[in-house]
C-alpha positions, 0 to 999 in steps of 0.5 A: 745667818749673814751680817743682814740677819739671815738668808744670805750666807754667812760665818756659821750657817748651821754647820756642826763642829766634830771634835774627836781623838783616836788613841790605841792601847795595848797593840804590842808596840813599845813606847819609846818616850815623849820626843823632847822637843815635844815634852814641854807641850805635853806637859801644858796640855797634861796641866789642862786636862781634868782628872780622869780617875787613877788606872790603878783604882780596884774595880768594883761592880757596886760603885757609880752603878745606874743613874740617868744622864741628864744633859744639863748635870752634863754640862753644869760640870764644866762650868768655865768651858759652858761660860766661855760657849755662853759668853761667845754665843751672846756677843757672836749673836749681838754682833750679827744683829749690828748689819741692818742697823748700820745699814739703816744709818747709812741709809738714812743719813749717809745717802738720803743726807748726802753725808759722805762722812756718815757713809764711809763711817757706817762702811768701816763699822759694817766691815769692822762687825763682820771681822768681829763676828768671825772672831767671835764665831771661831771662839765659839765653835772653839768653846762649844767643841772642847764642851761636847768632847769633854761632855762625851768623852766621860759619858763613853767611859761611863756607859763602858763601865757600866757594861764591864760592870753588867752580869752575864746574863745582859749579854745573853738576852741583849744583841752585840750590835744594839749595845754597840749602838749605845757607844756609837751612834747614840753618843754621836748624837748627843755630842752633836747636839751639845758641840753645835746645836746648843750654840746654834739654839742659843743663837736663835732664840737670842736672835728672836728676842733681840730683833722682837725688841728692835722691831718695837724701837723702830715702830711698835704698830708695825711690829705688832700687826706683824708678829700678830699675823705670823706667830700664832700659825707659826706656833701650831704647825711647831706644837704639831711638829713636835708631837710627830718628831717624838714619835718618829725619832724614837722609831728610827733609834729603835730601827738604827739599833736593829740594823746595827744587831743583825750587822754585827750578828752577819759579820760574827758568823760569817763563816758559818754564812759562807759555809751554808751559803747562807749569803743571798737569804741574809741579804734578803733578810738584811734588806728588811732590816734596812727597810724598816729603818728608811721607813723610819727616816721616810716618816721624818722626812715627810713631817719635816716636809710639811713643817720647812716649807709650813714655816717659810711660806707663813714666813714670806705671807708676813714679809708682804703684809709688812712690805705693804703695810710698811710701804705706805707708812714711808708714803705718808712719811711716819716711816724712812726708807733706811727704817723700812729698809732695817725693819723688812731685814731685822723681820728676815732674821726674825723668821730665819732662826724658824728654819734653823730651829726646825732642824735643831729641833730635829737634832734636839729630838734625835739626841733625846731619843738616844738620851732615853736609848742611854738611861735605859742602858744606865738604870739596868742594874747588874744581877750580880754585884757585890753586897754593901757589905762584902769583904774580900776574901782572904787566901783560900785552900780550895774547898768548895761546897754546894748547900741546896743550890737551886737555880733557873735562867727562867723562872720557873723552869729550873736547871739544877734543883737542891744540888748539894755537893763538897768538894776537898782542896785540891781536889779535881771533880769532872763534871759529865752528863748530856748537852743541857744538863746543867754541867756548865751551870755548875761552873758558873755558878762557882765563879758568881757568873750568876748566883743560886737562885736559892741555896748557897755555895761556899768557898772556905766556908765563905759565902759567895755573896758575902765576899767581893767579886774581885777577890773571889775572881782574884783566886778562881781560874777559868779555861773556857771551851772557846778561848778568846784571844785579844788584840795585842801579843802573845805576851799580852795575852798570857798576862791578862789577868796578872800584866805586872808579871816579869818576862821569867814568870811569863816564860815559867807559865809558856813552859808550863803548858807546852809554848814555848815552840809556838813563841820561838818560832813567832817572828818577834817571840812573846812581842809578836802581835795575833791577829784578830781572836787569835786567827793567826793561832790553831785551836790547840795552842789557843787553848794553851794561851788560855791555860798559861794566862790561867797558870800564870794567874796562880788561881786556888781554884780552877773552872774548865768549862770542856777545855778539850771539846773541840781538838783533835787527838794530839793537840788534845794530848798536848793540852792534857799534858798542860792541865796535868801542871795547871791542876798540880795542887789546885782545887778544879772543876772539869766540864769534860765532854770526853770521857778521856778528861774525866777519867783524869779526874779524881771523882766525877759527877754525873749530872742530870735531872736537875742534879747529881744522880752519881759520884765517884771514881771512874772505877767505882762508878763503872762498877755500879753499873748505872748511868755513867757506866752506860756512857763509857759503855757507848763512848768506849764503842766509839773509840774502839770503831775509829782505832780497831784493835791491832791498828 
């Protein structure tokens, strides 16, 4: 909107404003300290930033969990930086409306009266207002801004608590990409509407009502008539708009979250892709995907066709009425020209705001779409957290009991049923039987992954539900199949559950398990960064990292969910080798797909048929010639065909 009252350029036209930071942690590169040069305005910026909580809070899955976003207890939460943006959007708005009043003057009595004076006057005010405005629009792009930066930057770190505090069983039915939307376009959103949307429908609407009040000071017929031709279609094609923005918009968040999930999906499994030559079907398939989210923005663009071109035409209808109706008051001299002249302006800006409504409420209807997207999100509720009442749970021996533990992922499809298991301190168990059987599920459960879905499993004779998950995990180890390595350095990862660990307690976990060859040979030893998941490792020493970061933890417990599945034959020794030091003492529970690891063991389960059908030792369960004895029978078979004897 210009100093005229719309349509002819201005300061702030419906432009958004993007605040954002970008900052690293934990990449493996020193801090070498604040420059000094540099550590006085650290210190006045570090002054000025709100509290942000304490790094060293403990974590706890009960707290701050749920409840919706409202945009207003968004906002109400900052109440100086919401003040300062109010305050800039009343006087950047009054100022613009300065220009068809001062031109009415000029007119009027500097040009009709021939009142060089009165002229020069209403130049230098007009010239004066515009400089103003300009001030007064950069102090609210300012404001408004630091508001939706400050807004969004605590809603991220909301939503990403909320995801750490989520159970598993979230990230098992929810696709990666659709949660990614949530942190991404979802806030992106929302913080366009609150850096520059609201300022803009502040401006607008305060427009709207200032103009309305001038337009009845210069003549109130004029003004009336006028309103009366030009509101009431005005307000049925919004009301029509509305309801069809509500729908469209909802769609293409829906559409937006699905192309995001098949994205993510593709770029996760890309080797898989390119080894099955997959990449012309998942073009195919991801053109479908992407098909439906331009439908989605096909159906707004059409509503939001009808509803700009709606509005500007009842718009200009009413700029003629008042044209006509206008001209001839100034013939029969009720009316000046100057007056006509600030009235067909003041009306102008009247309708302007109309056009920069319709695409603020296309903003607002995107950010409400995504509002819903976020709650959604915010009022799932973990399925395991921590009781009310939980304390934590005090240093344990070892000992682990299963009392009737039943438990389905579906209901009514049970995976383990009445399992009732001890095992001692110290105590190694493998746990064998076939793919599906519920080995895994057992492990799980241990760690409070997911809990029983009846029965009870016991820890020092300790209820898993009574005692807090970060002390039940403080002193549970676990080594998955798949070892996931994060970005940063070898030595970030090996203190990933303990980074307050010194350099000699770090070195004590390398030599334990083997790594010390790997780290002597890496360019910058325990500083050398890994590359993304840890490509730049092999699988073997992968699963080592994942055994230091284990023993280095100093768990009373050990979970390893088929730790040596998928190596080959010496990287299997050499990983065998470590969990001989990691078990030393431990209480642990071996998924074991080979029976190499199981024989390690000092009992082993077979687990089928919904339970434990066996237990014992290798020998014993040999020996009883049943179901374990059948799978050693056939796993012998198969060693003794890939290494014949006398080979």
């Amino acid at each position: 909107m210009s100093m005229f009252g719309g349509g002819f350029g201005g300061f702030n036209a419906g432009g958004h404003s993007s605040v954002g930071a970008a900052g690293k942690k934990g990449n493996g590169l020193p801090f070498s300290g604040i420059p000094t040069e540099l550590a006085e305005g650290v210190a006045k910026l570090e002054s000025r930033e709100p509290e942000h909580g304490d790094p060293d809070v403990s974590f706890d899955p009960v707290a701050d969990r749920g409840g919706r976003v409202a945009i207003v207890r968004l906002l109400a939460g900052r109440p100086r930086l919401l003040i300062a943006a109010a305050v800039a959007v009343v006087v950047e708005t009054l100022l613009l409306q300065v220009g068809p009043f001062l031109l009415q003057i000029g007119i009027d009595h500097g040009i009709t009266g021939r009142n060089m004076p009165i002229l020069i006057a209403a130049t230098v005010a007009f010239v004066a207002a515009v400089l103003l405005t300009g001030v007064a629009t950069a102090a609210r792009m300012r404001q408004s801004g630091k508001l939706a930066a400050s807004t969004t930057r605590d809603l991220r770190i909301r939503i990403f608590a909320h995801l750490q505090r989520m159970s598993l069983d979230y990230y098992t039915t929810e696709k990666a990409g659709v949660t990614m939307t949530r942190m991404t376009s979802d806030v992106e959103a929302l913080q366009s509407l609150i850096g520059d949307g609201f300022a803009q429908f502040g401006i607008q609407a305060l427009t709207m009502v200032v103009v309305t009040a001038v337009l009845f000071h210069y003549n109130a017929e004029l003004a009336i008539i006028t309103l009366l031709l030009v509101v009431p279609p005005l307000l049925l094609l919004s009301l029509w708009f509305r309801r069809a923005a509500d729908k469209g918009y909802e769609r293409q968040r829906d559409a937006i979250a699905t192309m995001f999930a098949d994205l993510s999906e593709s770029l996760n499994g890309v080797r898989v892709v390119t080894a099955h030559n997959r990449q012309d079907r998942n073009i195919v398939a991801h053109r479908e995907v992407v098909g439906a989210y331009r439908d989605a923005n096909d159906f707004t663009g059409r509503i939001n066709a009808i509803y700009g071109p709606g509005s500007s035409v009842v718009g200009l209808l009413g700029m003629a009425a008042l044209l006509f109706l206008g001209g001839r008051m100034v013939l029969r001299g009720s009316l000046t020209i100057g007056e006509l002249s600030a009235f067909v302006l003041y009306l102008n800006a009247f309708f302007a705001p109309v056009q920069q409504l319709v695409q603020l409420y296309t903003q607002y209807q995107q950010a409400r779409a995504a509002v819903g997207k976020i709650n959604t999100l915010l009022t799932t509720a973990p399925s395991v957290r921590s009781a009310p009442q939980a304390t934590p749970l005090p240093s344990v021996r070892g000992e682990l009991v299963f009392d009737d533990v039943t438990f389905e992922y579906l209901p009514g499809r049970p995976v383990l049923s009445h399992v009732n298991l001890r095992i001692e301190p110290g105590e190694t168990v493998a746990c064998v039987g076939p793919t599906g059987a519920g080995k895994s599920t057992l492990a799980k459960l241990v760690t409070r992954l997911y809990d029983p879905t009846g029965g009870r499993i016991l820890i020092d004779g300790h209820d898993l539900r009574d005692i807090t998950l970060e002390s039940l995990r403080a002193q549970i180890g676990v080594v998955p199949q798949e070892p996931f390595l994060f970005a940063g350095t070898l030595r970030d990862n090996i203190a990933f559950a303990r980074p307050d660990a010194t350099d000699a307690q770090v070195w004590a976990a390398v030599d334990a398990v083997g790594l010390r060859e790997l780290v002597e040979r890496s360019p910058d030893g325990l500083l050398t960064a890994l590359h993304e998941r840890g490509q730049s490792v092999s699988s073997g020493e992968r699963q080592l990292l994942a055994l230091a970061r284990a023993f280095l933890a100093e768990p009373r417990v050990v979970v390893l969910d088929e730790a040596t599945s998928s190596l080959d034959l010496r990287s299997e020794l050499r990983v065998e080798a470590a969990l001989d030091q990691l078990l030393e003492g431990r209480t642990a529970i071996l998924v074991a797909h080979r029976l190499s690891t199981a024989m390690r063991a000092d009992r082993i389960i077979v687990v089928d048929d919904l339970g434990i059908i066996e237990s014992g030792s290798h020998a014993a369960l040999v020996a009883a010639d049943g179901r374990y004895a059948e799978m050693y029978r056939t796993w012998s078979s198969g060693v003794s065909r890939v290494v014949p004897d006398g080979s």
